[in-house]
C-alpha positions, 0 to 999 in steps of 0.5 A, a space after each residue: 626271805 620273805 617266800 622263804 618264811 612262807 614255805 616255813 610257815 606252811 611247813 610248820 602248819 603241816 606238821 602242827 595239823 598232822 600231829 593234831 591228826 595222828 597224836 591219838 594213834 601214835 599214843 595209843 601204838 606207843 602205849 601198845 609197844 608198851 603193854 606188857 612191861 612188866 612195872 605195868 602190865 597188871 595195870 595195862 591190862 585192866 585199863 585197856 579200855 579206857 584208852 583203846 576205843 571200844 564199844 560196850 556190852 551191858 549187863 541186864 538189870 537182871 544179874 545171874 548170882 551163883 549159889 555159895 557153896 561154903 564146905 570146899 578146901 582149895 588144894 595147897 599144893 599140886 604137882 606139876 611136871 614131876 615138880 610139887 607146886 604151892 598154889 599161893 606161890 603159883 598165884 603170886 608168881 604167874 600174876 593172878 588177878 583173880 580165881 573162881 572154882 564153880 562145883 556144880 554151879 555152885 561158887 565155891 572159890 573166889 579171890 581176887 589179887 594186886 588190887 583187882 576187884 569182882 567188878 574190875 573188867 581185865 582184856 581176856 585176850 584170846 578167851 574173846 574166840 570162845 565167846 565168839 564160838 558160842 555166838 557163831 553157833 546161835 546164829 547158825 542154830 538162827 539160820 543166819 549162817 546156813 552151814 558151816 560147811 560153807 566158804 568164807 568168801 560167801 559171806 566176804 567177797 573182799 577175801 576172794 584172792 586171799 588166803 582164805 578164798 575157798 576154805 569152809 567155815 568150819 575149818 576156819 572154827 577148827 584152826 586149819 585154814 591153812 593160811 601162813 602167820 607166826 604167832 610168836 608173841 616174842 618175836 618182834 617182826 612175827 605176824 601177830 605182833 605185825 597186826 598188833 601194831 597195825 590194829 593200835 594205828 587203827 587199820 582195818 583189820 579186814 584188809 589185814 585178813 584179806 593180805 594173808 596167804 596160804 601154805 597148807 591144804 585147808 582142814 590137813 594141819 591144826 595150826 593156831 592162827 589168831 586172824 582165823 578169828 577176825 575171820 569168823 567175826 567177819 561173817 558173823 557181822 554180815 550174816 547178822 547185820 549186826 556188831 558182835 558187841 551188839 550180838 554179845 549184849 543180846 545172845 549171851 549178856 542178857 540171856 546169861 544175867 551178866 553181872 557187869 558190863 563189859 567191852 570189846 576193843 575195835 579198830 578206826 572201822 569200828 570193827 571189834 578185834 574178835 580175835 582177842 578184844 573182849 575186857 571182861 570179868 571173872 564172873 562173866 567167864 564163869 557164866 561162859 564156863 558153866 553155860 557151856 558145862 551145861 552143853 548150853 542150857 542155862 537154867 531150862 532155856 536153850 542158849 546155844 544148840 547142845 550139838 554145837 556145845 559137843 562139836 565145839 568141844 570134840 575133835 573130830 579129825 586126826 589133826 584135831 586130836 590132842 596128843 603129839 602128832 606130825 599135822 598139828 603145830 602143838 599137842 592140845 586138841 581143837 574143836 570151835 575155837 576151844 582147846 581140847 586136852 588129852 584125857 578121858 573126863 571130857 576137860 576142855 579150856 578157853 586160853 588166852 595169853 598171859 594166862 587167861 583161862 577158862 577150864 571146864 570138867 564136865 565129869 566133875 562139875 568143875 569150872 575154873 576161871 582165872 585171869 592173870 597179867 602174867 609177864 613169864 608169858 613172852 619168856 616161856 616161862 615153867 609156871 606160865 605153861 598152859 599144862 601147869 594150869 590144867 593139872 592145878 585144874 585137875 587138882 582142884 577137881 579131885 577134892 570134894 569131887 561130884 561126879 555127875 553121870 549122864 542124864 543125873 539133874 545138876 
């Protein structure tokens, strides 16, 4: 009886000891498995931080403020799919957080919704790969990475035997890897949502990349893979020797006078998930956007190389071309880590799920940043489609439009 009561105690210390041990991931997985419930997604989604462990980005003492621009309508309706939408039920419906329209650099919108504020930071999701683009391309312009045409196992050995052993940098930046992976958000076993529950115990996600297979001939098929990314952050910590938090304060917060300080969500190994860990602000998107309208001249100083602006932002493929096509997984076009959609104005966006965006018209001057906690999102709903946003984008560029011809002073 009494070896017996030992054995119990003993049992019993063992699994008091690993509760203490494994209470914060087995929290944090539980708070994932509920993320997106749609009582709480807003919430969730603007408090990410908060209980994920994340390393900071600060904003200079020195903030960038955009000129106001006072004599703008907003539209009250636009049309989408033969339907004619009212632009505040739109808002309403799709869970906005916030909206900003920037014409000509100058601010000419911005509201913010459900009790988000212009200083509230919010987890962008896939919008983190569009920063991260911006970033990739400053360390090549740097020399840190020496071209793209280079394969990834260069810079990470540990992905030799994987997927990605032998495929070029660049057809990781253009989605066409040809590395297997479900990104279906609504489908409980699919390989996104396998990370995300790997990720919320803390595991590495470098192990996670180098688990990956490929199906495809590498830069044949467009197809959207989110650990592409992570890949992509993988050589950027190598080359750099740095954090991408730390890279991102330096390169793009500082240079850019952020308005606030931001985050970026990683792993027990302190490796930031770049695929979509970014928490970050409206305004701090609009810097992005107009940065990037500007093909990455920020007021005189060249922040990221112009040929990188142009190649981030045109297919140069016929798997990258947007449009229906057989070597492509969805109609939108692809450049580095932006989306590129059919049209002759030049438009291209930064998209995150839940209907984050970022849409930039170079034609007409036009940024249009808008975070949102959308729950129509996992169902497919009609409004959450990314082409409903992008033809109230087209909307808004159309009033009091500025067309700026190539060469023409901003």
């Amino acid at each position: 009886m009494k070896l017996f009561k030992r054995i119990l105690l003993v049992v019993l210390a063992l699994v008091v000891i690993s509760g203490i041990i494994f209470y914060p991931k087995i929290k944090r997985v539980n708070h994932a498995m509920h993320l997106f419930d749609e009582e709480d997604i807003v919430e969730n989604l603007r408090t990410v931080s908060d209980w994920w462990s994340s390393t900071p980005i600060k904003a200079p003492e020195s903030k960038h403020t955009f000129p106001e621009k006072a004599d703008f309508t907003m539209p009250v309706e636009f049309s989408a799919s033969g339907q004619t939408l009212n632009l505040n039920e739109y808002l309403e419906d799709t869970y906005a957080t916030g909206l900003l329209v920037l014409k000509n650099d100058s601010l000419t919108f911005e509201k913010y919704f459900r009790g988000h504020t212009p200083e509230r930071e919010q987890i962008v999701w896939s919008v983190s790969k569009s920063f991260l683009s911006a970033l990739f391309g400053i360390a090549v312009e740097e020399g840190k990475i020496k071209s793209i045409d280079q394969t990834v196992e260069e810079y990470c050995p540990e992905l030799v035997g994987s997927g990605y052993e032998g495929v070029k940098i660049k057809d990781v930046l253009q989605m066409s890897t040809g590395v297997g992976f479900n990104e279906d958000y609504a489908d409980f076993f699919s390989d996104i949502n396998r990370w995300g529950r790997d990720f919320s115990w803390g595991n590495s996600q470098d192990a996670f990349a180098a688990s990956l297979v490929r199906v495809r001939e590498p830069g044949t098929y467009n197809h959207y893979v989110s650990i592409n990314t992570h890949v992509l952050g993988m050589i950027l910590v190598k080359a750099t020797g740095q954090s991408i938090s730390e890279y991102a304060e330096e390169k793009l917060w500082e240079p850019l006078g952020m308005e606030h300080d931001s985050h970026w969500l990683i792993d027990d190994y302190g490796m930031e998930a770049a695929l979509g860990g970014l928490t970050t602000t409206v305004r701090n998107c609009a810097k992005l956007g107009s940065l990037f309208l500007n093909k990455g001249n920020w007021y005189g100083e060249q922040i990221v190389p112009t040929q990188w602006v142009e190649a981030s932002t045109t297919p140069d493929a016929p798997h990258l071309m947007p449009g229906k096509r057989n070597n492509a997984a969805h109609d939108l076009g692809y450049g580095y880590q932006w989306w590129i959609p059919e049209g002759n104005e030049g438009e291209f966006l930064a998209i995150g799920v839940y209907n984050q965006f970022i849409y930039i018209n170079p034609t007409t001057r036009t940024v249009v940043v808008k975070h949102s906690a959308n729950p129509g999102f996992r169902t497919g709903d009609f409004l959450s489609r990314t082409p409903v946003f992008l033809e109230l984008c087209r909307e808004i560029s159309r009033v009091n439009n500025v067309i700026v011809t190539e060469g023409e002073e901003s």
